[in-house]
VOBA-1610 file (N, C-alpha, C; in pm, whole numbers, padded with zeros to 5 digits, always signed):
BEGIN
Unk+02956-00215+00523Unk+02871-00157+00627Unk+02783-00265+00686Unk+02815-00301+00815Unk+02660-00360+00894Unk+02560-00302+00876Unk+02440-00415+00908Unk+02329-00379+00897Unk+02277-00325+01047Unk+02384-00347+01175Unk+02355-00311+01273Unk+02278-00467+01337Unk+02303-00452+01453Unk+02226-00611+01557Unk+02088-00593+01549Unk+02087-00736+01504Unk+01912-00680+01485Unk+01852-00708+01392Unk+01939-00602+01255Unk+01886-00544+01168Unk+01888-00624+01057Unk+01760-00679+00974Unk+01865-00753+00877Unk+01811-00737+00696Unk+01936-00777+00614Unk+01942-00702+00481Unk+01860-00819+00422Unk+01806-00750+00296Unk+01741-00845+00202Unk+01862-00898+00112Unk+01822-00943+00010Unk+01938-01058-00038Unk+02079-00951-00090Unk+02191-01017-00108Unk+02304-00984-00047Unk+02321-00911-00212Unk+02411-00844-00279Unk+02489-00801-00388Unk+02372-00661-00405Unk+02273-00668-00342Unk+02210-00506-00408Unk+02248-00393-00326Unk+02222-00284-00447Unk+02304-00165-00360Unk+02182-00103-00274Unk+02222-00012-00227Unk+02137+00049-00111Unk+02031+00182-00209Unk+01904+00172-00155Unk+01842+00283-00229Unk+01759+00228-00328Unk+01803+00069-00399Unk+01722+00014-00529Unk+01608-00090-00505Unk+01563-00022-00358Unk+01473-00128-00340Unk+01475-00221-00224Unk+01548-00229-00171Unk+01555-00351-00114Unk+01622-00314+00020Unk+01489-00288+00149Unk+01469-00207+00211Unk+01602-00342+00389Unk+01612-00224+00474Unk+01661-00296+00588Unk+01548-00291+00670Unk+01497-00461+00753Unk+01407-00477+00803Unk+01483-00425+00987Unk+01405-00366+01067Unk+01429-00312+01162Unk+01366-00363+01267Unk+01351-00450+01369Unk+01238-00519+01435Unk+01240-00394+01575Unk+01099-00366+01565Unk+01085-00281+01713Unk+00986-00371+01809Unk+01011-00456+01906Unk+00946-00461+01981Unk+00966-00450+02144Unk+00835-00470+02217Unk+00836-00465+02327Unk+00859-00329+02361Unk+00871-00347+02561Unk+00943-00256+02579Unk+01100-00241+02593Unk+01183-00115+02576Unk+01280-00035+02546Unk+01340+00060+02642Unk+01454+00071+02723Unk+01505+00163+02815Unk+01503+00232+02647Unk+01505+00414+02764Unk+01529+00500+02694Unk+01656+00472+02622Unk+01803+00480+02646Unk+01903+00432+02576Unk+01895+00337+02488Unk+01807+00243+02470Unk+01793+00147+02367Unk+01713+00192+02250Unk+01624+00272+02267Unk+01549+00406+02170Unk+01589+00467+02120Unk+01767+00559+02203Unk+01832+00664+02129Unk+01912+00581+02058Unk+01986+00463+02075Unk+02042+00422+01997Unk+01997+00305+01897Unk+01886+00303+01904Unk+01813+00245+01810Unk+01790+00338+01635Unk+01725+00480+01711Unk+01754+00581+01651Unk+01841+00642+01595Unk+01979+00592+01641Unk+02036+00659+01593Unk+02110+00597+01429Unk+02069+00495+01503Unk+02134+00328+01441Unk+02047+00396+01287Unk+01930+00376+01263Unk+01826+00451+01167Unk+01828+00568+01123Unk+01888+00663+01178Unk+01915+00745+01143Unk+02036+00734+01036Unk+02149+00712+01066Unk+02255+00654+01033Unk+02202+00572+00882Unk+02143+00452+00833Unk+02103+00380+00752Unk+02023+00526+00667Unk+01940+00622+00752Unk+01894+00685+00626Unk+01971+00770+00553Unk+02075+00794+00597Unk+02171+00877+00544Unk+02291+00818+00461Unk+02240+00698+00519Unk+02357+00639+00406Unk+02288+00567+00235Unk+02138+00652+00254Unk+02053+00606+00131Unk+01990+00478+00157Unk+01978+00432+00249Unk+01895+00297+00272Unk+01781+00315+00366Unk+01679+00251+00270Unk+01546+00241+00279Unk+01528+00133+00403Unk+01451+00186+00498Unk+01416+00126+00635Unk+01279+00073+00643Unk+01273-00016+00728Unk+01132-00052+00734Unk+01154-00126+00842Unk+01090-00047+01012Unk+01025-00084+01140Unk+00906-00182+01124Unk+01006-00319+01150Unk+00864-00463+01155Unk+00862-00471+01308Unk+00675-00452+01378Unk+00629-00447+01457Unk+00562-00587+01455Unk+00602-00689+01572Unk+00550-00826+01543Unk+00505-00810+01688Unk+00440-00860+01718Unk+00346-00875+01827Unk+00235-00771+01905Unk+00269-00753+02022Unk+00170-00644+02066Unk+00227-00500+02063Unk+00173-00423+02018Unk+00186-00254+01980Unk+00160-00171+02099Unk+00259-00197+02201Unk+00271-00188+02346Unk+00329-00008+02316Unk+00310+00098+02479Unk+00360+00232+02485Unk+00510+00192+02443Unk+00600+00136+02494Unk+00701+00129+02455Unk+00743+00137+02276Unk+00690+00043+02215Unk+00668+00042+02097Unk+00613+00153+02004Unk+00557+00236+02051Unk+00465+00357+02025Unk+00626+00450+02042Unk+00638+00497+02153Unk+00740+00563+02186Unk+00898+00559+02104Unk+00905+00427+02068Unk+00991+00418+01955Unk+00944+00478+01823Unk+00843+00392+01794Unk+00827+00498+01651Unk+00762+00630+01681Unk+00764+00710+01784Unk+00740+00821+01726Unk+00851+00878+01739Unk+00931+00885+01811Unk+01087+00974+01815Unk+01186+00865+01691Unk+01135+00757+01579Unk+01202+00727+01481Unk+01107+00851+01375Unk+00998+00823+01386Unk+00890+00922+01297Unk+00954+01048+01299Unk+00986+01110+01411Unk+01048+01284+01442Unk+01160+01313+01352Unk+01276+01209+01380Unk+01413+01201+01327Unk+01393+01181+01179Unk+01269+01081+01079Unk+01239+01081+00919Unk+01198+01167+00913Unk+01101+01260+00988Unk+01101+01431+00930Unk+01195+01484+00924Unk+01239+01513+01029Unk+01361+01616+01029Unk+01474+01580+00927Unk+01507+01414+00877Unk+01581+01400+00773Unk+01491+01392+00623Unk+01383+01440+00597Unk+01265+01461+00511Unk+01283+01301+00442Unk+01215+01199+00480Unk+01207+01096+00481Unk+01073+01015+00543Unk+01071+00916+00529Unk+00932+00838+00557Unk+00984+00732+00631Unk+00880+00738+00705Unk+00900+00600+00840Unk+00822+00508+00782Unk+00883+00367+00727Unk+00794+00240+00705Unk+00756+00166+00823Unk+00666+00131+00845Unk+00608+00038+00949Unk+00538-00073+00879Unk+00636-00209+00921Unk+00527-00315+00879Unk+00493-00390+01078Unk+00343-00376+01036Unk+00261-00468+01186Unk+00203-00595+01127Unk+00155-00667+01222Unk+00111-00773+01160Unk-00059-00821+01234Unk-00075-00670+01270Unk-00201-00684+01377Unk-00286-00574+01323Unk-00416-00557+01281Unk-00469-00461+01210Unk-00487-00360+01355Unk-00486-00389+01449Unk-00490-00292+01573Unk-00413-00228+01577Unk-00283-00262+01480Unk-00208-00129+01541Unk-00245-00035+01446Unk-00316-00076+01366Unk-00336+00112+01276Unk-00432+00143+01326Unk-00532+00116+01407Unk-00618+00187+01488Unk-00509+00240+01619Unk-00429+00151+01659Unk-00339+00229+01786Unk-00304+00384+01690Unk-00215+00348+01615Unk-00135+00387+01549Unk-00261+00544+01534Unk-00352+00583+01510Unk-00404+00632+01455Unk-00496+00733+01525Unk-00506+00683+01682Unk-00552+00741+01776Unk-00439+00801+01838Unk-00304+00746+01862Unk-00233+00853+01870Unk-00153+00936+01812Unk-00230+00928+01681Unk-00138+01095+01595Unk-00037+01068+01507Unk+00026+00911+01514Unk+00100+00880+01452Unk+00098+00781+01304Unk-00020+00786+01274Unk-00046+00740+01155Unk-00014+00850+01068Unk+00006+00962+01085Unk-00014+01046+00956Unk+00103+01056+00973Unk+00205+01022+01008Unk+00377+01049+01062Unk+00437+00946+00982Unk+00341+00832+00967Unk+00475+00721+00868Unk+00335+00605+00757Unk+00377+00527+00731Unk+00348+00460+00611Unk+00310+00313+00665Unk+00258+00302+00677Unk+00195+00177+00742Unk+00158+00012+00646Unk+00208-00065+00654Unk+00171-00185+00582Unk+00090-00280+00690Unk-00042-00347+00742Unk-00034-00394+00817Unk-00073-00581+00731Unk-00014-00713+00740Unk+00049-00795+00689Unk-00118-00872+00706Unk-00223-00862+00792Unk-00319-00960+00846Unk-00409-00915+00735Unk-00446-00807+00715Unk-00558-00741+00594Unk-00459-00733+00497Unk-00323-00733+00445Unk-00279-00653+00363Unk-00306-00529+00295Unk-00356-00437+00420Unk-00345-00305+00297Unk-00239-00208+00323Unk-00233-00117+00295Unk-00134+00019+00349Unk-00220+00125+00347Unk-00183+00175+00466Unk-00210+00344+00473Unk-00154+00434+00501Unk-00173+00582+00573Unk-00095+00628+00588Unk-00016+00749+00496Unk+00054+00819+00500Unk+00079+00947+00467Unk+00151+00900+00312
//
């Protein structure tokens, strides 16, 4: 199985589910089609038992927002958790003013802490 373009695996021989999550890079902005099939791409990985994690590197732009919340919608509806690693403590204040902090799991890399649901 690919990890999908993009997407990339932590070190090679482990199985899926034991840890050793697929890093997902969301940035910028995104045509809608690059969202659904971004999504779907993630969707796909959670069902096949592999642990995801959306790395947000730079600015935590609407576009970026808009991705993780219709990835956030799709880990409910598959009763699952949206990882987000940022590397900007602003985005958990973004993150948090619009509604979507309590939707996924937040690591942000500059403070190192986590929050989130």
């Amino acid at each position: 199985r690919a990890a999908g373009r993009g997407m990339r695996r932590w070190p090679a021989g482990r199985r899926p589910g034991v840890g050793w999550p697929v890093l997902v890079p969301v940035r910028g902005r995104r045509s809608a089609g690059d969202v659904m099939r971004l999504t779907a791409q993630i969707g796909q990985l959670w069902r096949n038992g592999e642990r995801v994690i959306c790395d947000v590197r730079g600015t935590c732009d609407l576009g970026v927002l808009d991705a993780l919340a219709r990835i956030a919608l799709l880990s409910r509806r598959l009763g699952t958790w949206l990882h987000v690693r940022a590397e900007q403590a602003d985005a958990e204040r973004l993150l948090e003013l619009t509604g979507l902090a309590s939707a996924l799991r937040l690591e942000v890399r500059e403070t190192g802490c986590s929050t989130g649901g």
